[in-house]
C-alpha positions as CSV (number, residue, x, y, z in Angstrom):
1,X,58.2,-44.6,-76.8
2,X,57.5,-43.7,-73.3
3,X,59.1,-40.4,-73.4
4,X,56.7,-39.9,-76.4
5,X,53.9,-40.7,-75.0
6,X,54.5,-38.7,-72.1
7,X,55.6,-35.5,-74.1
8,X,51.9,-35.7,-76.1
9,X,50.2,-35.7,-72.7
10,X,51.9,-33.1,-71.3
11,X,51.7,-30.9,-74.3
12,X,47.8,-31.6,-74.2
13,X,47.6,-30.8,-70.9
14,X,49.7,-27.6,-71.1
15,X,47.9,-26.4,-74.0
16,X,44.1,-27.0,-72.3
17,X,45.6,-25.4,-69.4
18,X,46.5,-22.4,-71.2
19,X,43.2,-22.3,-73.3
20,X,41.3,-22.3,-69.7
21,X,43.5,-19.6,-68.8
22,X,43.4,-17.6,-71.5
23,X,39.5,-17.7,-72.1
24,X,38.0,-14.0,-71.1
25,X,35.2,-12.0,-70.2
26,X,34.0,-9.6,-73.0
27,X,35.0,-6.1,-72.2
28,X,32.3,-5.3,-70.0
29,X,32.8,-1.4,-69.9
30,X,31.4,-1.7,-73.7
31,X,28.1,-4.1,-72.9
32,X,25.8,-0.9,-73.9
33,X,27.4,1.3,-76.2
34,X,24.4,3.4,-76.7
35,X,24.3,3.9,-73.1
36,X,26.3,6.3,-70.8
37,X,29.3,4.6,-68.7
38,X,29.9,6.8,-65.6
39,X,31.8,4.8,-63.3
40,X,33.4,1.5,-63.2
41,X,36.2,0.4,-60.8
42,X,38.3,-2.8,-60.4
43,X,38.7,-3.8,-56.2
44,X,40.6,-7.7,-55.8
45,X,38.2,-9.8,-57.2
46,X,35.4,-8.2,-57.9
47,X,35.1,-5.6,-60.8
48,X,31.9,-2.8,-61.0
49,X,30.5,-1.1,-64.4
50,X,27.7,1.4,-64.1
51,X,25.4,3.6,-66.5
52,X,22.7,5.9,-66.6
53,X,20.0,4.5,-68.7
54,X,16.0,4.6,-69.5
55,X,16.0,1.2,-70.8
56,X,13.9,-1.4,-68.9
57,X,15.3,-4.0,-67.4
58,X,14.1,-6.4,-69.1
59,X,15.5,-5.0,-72.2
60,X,18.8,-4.6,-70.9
61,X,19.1,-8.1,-69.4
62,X,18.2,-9.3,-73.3
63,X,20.7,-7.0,-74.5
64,X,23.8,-8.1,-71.4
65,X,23.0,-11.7,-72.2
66,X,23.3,-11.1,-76.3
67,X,26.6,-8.9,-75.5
68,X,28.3,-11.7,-73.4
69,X,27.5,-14.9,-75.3
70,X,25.6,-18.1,-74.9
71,X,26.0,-20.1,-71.9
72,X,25.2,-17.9,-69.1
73,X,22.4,-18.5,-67.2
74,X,20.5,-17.4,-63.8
75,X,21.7,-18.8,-60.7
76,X,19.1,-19.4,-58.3
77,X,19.1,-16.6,-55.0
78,X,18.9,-17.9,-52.0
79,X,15.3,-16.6,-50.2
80,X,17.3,-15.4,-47.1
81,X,20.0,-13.5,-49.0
82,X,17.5,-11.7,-51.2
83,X,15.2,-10.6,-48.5
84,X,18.4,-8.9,-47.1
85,X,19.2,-7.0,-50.3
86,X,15.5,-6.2,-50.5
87,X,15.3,-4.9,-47.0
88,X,18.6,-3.1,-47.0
89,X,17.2,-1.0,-50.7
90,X,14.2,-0.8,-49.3
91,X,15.8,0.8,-45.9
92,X,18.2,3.3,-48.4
93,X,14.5,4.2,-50.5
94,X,15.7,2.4,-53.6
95,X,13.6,0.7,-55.8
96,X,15.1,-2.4,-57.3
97,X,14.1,-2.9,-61.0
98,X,15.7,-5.6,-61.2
99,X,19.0,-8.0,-59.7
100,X,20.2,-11.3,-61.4
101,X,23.4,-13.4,-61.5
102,X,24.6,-15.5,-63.9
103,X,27.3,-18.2,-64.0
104,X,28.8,-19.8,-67.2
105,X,30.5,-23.1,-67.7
106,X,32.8,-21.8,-69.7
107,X,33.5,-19.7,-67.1
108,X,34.3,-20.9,-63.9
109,X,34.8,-19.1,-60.6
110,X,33.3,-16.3,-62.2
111,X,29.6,-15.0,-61.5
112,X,28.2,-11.7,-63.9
113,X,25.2,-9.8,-61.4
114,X,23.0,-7.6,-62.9
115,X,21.5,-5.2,-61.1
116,X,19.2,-2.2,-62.1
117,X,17.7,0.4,-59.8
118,X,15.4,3.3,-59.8
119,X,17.7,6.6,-59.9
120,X,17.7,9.5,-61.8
121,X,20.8,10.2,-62.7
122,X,22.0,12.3,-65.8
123,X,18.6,12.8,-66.8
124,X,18.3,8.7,-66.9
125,X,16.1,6.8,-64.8
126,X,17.9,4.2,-63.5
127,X,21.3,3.2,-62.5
128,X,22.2,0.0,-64.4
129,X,25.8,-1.8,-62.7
130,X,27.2,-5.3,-63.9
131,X,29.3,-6.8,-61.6
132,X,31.9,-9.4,-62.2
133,X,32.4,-11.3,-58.8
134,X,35.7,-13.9,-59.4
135,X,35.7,-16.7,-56.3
């Protein structure tokens, strides 16, 4: 009855082990189909999408979050971090539309940024890049 026992255990553990393993991000090269994917690259841990787009960024956060799924929200940015990125755009003469991340849950050890910046690029208006950073 032991052996029993422990069996059932270890195949419920084995089984929500592989079910964490096997849970995945979207395909994030698709997030904006009507939009046009130029570049995206995949360096360790850390994977980069971009587009050229005219959408707002508010429009295409609504339309990021809808593509990933419930359950990711905005992490908080640390004051001291952000006035760094601010500086460093601001150095380069980019105008930041827009820079968020969000964390899931679901998904741990994985944070999705969102970042959106002034730049004309392919007759577009912005530069639009997700990035998936995995600690």
């Amino acid at each position: 009855m032991k052996t029993l026992h422990l069996i059932t255990i270890l195949t419920v553990a084995s089984f929500l082990s592989c079910n964490a393993e096997d849970k995945k991000l979207p395909d994030l090269s698709k997030a904006f189909p009507a939009e046009k994917l130029f570049s995206q690259s995949k360096l360790g841990g850390m994977e980069t999408y971009s587009w050229a787009t005219d959408l707002a960024y508010v429009d295409l956060e609504k339309k990021f979050l809808k593509y990933v799924g419930p359950g990711w929200v905005q992490r908080k940015t640390d004051k001291e971090n952000q006035a760094r990125i601010d500086k460093s755009m601001k150095d380069q003469g980019v105008v930041l539309e827009g820079n968020k991340i969000f964390a899931n849950p679901a998904y741990p050890g994985i944070k999705l940024g969102l970042t959106q910046m002034k730049m004309a690029i392919e007759g577009k208006m912005f530069l639009a890049q997700v990035l998936v950073i995995k600690e």
